[in-house]
N, C-alpha and C positions, 0 to 999 in steps of 0.2 A: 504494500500500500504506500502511495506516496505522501508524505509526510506534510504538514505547513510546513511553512516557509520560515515560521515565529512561532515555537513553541511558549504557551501560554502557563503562566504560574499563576495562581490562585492569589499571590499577594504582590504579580504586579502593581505597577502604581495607574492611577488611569488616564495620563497622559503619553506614559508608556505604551499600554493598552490600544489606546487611538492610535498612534503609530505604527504600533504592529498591522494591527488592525485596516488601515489605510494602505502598508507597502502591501498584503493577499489583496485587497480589490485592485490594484494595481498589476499585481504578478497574474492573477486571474483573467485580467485584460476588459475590465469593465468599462463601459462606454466612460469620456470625462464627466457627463448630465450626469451621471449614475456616481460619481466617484468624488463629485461635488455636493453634492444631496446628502452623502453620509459625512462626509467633512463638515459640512455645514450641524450638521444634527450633532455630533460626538464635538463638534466643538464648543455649542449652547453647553452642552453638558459640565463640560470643562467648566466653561466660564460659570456655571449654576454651581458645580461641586467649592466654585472658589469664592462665591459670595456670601455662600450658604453657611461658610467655613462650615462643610464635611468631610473636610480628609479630604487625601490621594488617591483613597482605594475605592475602587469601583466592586457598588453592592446591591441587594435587592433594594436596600431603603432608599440610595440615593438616586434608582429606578422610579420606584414609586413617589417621591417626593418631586423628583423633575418632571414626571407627569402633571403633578397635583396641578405644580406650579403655572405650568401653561394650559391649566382647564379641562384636562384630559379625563377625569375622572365622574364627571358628569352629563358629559353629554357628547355630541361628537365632536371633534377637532376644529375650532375657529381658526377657517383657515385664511380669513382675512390679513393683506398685506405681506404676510411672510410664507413663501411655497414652502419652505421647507418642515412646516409645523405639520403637512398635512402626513406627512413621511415618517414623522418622530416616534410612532410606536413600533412600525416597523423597524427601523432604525437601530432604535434602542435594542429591541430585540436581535438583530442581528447582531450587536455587538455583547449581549449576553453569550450568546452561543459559541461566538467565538471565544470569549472570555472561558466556558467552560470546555469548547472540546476544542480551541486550536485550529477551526478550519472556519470557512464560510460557505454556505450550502451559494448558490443562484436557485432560490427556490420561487424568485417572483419577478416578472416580468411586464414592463408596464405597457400592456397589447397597443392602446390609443397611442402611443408614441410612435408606434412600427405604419411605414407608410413605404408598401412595397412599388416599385416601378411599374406600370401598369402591362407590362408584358408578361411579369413574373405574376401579379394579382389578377389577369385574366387565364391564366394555367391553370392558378389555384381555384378559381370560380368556378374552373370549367371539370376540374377533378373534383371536389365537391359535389356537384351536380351528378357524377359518375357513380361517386358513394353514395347518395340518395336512391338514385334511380336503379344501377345496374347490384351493387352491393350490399342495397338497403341496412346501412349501418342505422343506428339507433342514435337520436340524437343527439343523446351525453356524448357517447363513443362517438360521434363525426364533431360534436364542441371539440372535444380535448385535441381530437387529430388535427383541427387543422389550426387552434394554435402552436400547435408543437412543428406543425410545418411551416407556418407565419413565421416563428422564431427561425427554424433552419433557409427561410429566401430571405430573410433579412438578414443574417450570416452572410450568407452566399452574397449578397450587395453589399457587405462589408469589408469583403474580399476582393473586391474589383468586380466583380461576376455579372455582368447585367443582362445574359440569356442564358437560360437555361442550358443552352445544348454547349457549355462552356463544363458544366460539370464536371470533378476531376474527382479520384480517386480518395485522394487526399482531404477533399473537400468535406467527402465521408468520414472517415475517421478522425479528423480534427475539430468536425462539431460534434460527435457523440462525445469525446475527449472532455470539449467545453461543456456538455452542458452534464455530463456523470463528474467532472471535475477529479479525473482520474488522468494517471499518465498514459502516454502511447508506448504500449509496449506488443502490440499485433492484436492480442486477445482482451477486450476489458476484463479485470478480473471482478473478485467480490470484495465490497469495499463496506465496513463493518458503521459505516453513517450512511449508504446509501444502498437501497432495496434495488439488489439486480434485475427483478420484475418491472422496477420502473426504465431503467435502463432497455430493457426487452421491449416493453410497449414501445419507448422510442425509436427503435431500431424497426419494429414492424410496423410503424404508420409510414415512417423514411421507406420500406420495401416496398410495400404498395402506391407510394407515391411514385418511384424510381419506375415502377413497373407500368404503370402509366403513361409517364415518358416517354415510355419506349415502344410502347402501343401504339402512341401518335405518334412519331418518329421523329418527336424533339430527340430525341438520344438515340444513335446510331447502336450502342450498345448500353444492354442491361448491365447495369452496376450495382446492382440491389446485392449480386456475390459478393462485392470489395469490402460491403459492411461488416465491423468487428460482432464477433461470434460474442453472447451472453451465456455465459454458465451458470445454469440455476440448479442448486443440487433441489433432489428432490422430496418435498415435503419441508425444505428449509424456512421457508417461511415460518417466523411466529410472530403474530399478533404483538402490540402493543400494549401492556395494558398498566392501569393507572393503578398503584396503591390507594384504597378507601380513605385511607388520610387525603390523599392530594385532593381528592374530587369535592370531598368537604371543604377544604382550605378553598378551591377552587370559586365553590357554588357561595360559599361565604365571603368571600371579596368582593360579589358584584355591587353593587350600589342599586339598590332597588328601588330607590325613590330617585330617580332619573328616569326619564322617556328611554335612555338608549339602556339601562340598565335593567329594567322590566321587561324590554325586546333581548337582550343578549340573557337575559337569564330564562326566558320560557324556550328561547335555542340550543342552550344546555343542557336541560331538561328533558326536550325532544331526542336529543341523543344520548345522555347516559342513563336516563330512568327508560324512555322508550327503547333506544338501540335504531332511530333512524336513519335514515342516510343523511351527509348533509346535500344533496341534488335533491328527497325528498322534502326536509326542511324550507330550504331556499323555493321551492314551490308551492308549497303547501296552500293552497284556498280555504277560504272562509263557508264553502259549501262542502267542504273534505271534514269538516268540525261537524259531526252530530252530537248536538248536547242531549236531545230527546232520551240517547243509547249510550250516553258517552264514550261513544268511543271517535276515532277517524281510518278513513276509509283513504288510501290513493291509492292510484297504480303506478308502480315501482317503477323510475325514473331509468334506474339501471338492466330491468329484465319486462319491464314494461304489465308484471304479473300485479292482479289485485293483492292489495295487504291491506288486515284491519287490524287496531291496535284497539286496545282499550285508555281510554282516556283516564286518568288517577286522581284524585283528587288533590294531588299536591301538582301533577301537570296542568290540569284541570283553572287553578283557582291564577298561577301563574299566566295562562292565558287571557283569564279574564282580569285580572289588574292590568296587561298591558293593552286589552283589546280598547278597556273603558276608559286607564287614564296613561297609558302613553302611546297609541296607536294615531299616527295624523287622519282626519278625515278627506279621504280620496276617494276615485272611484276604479282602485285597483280592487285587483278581488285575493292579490296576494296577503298572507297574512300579516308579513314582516318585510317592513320597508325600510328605508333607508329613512334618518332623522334628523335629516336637512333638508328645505327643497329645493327641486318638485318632489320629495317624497317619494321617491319610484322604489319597484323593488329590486332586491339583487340582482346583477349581473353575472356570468362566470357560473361555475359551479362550486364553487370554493368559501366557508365564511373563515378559512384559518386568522383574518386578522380580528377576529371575536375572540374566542378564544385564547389566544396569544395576549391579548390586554389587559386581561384579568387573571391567566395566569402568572405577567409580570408583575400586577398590582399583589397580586399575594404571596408573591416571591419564592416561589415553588421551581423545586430542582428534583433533578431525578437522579437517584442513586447512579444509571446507568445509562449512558445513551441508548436512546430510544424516539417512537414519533411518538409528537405531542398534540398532533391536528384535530378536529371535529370526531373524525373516523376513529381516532384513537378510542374515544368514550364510548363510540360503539363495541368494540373489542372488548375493555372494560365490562360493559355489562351482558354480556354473552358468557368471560369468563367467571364470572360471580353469579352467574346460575349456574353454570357448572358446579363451580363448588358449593351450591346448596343441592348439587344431585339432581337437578333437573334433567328430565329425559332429552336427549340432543335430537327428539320430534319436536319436541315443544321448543327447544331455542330455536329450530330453525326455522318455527313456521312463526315466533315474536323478530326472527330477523327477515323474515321475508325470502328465504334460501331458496331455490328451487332440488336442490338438491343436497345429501347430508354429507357429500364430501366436503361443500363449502363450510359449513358446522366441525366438521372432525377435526378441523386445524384447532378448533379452541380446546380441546385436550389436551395438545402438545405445548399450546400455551399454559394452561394447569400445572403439567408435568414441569416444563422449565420455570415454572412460578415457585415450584417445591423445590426443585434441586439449588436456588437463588438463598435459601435460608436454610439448608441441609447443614446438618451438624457435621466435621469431620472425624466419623469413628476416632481418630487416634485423641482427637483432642477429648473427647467425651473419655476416654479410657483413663486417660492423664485426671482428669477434674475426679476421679472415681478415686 
């Protein structure tokens, strides 16, 4: 695995910190917009650690208090006069992570900024168009793909590249490089911060795009072979899941007398007490709410199958404090909007910067690296019926599975959940 660049000490100082910090987005090769943004954010910080007289050391409190300070806590981001406020929980966050494991993911990309050449944006229309009609992907599955191919022709225009049939070899294995944030060494390997799986989807939406190409005969030859091979051992996958402390420290940071804090907290709700998706969530309608039955009814974003949950009354009551006093009146029929206007709702499929806000405000670390996303709490509550012995029929049909292979992973999650506080025979002999 290749290493940072700046290995990270716990009792760096936090202008040290920033530094490091600053030469990976640089060694990473981030746009200057992008590299200016976080300069600008870690340096407010600086300047707040040094007014606040807080110390050197970068910590959860002087997280949450640089938040407080700039109104973060309440509602959403005033982003009046300074762009760069609207970035700072990201931001901050990003430079937690480094702070605790040493690297920095590119786990977000800001789509509105990307304005491909319109030779390379009528290909992509027009393969789009091909995945609906000839492929019949599924909406989620053709979102994700064709921003992850957005990202790779705007690469590709980074490069000099401004027709497609210019493609090179190299071209290939130097953005999957960039965007697994791994070295080139022929084979991507397995990389103990990043899910090979996700790696693998990138490489298979790249193949069928590549293959496309060459259908129309923008590309003389198929090059979908030159792409790096993913090794996924099998069954490796395990689930993410949250200690019951952390989900309480979590749900108890939110601020629930705020408009944004009554909508992020019945979002949380929906996935660790439910087990939703967040593409479920970020959909959800106000006609999907049966209160007559309590419960809700969709059809599953990702397999397109009916699912019905039953409503709780601790889901239940969280709904209706944000539906009555911090829901905007619109004539969206989405549950959960955005709380600034126009009020619209989510965009993307993603709410990770919910999450992420309130897990900085309550200063929550994880024994081990691991994800921390929406999806995570799902995992979470899948493996916590497990361990009250629930039949793996019954999680699969409160997750919505269509099948119980998808289920039998959380066993293996169980199993490495035990072996994580396993005593070692010899020492237990010793203490005897």
């Amino acid at each position: 695995m290749e290493q940072s660049a700046f290995p990270i000490s716990r009792n760096i100082s936090l202008e040290s910190l920033v530094n490091d910090a600053l030469g990976e987005i640089k060694r990473l090769g981030y746009s200057r917009r992008s590299g200016n943004r976080y300069r600008a954010i870690w340096e407010h910080l600086i300047e707040y650690s040094c007014r606040k007289r807080l110390g050197h050391q970068f910590s959860g409190e002087l997280v949450a208090r640089f938040l407080e300070e700039y109104r973060l806590t309440g509602g959403e981001i005033d982003m009046s006069g300074q762009g760069w406020r609207k970035h700072v929980v990201w931001g901050v966050s990003v430079l937690a992570d480094f702070a605790e494991n040493g690297r920095i993911e590119r786990a977000f990309t800001d789509m509105e900024a990307i304005h491909l050449v319109p030779s390379m944006q009528n290909t992509l229309s027009d393969y789009v168009q091909y995945c609906k009609n000839r492929l019949q992907l599924r909406p989620g599955t053709l979102h994700e793909r064709t921003i992850e191919l957005t990202i790779f022709l705007n690469y590709l225009h980074s490069r000099k590249a401004r027709t497609l049939d210019h493609i090179q070899s190299t071209d290939l294995t130097d953005f999957i490089s960039c965007r697994a944030n791994l070295p080139l060494v022929g084979k991507i390997r397995r990389d103990r911060w990043l899910q090979p799986i996700t790696v693998a989807r990138i490489v298979s939406d790249m193949r069928s795009f590549l293959g496309f190409l060459t259908m129309r005969g923008i590309l003389q030859k198929d090059l979908s072979a030159d792409l790096p091979s993913i090794r996924i051992a099998r069954g490796a996958k395990i689930p993410s899941v949250w200690e019951q402390e952390l989900v309480i420290r979590l749900l108890g940071a939110v601020d629930r007398s705020s408009a944004k804090g009554k909508r992020d907290y019945a979002i949380l709700l929906l996935a660790c007490r439910l087990g939703m998706r967040v593409g479920d969530i970020r959909t959800l309608k106000l006609d999907q709410i049966n209160w007559d039955d309590m419960t809700i009814e969709v059809a599953q974003s990702k397999t397109g199958t009916p699912l019905r949950l039953p409503l709780t009354d601790e889901v239940g009551e969280a709904l209706i404090d944000y539906l009555k006093s911090g829901r905007p009146q619109t004539e969206h029929r989405e549950v959960f909007l955005k709380v600034n206007p126009p009020f619209d709702p989510f965009t993307g499929n993603n709410l990770h910067h919910i999450i992420t806000y309130w897990r900085l405000l309550a200063g929550i670390r994880f024994r081990s690296p691991q994800k921390r996303g929406m999806h995570s709490l799902r995992h979470t509550l899948a493996t916590r019926l497990l361990e009250k012995e629930t039949p793996l029929t019954t999680i699969a049909e409160i997750l919505g599975h269509t099948s119980l292979e998808s289920t039998r992973i959380y066993a293996k999650a169980d199993v490495e959940a035990l072996r994580k506080v396993a005593l070692d025979p010899e020492e237990v002999n010793h203490a005897k």
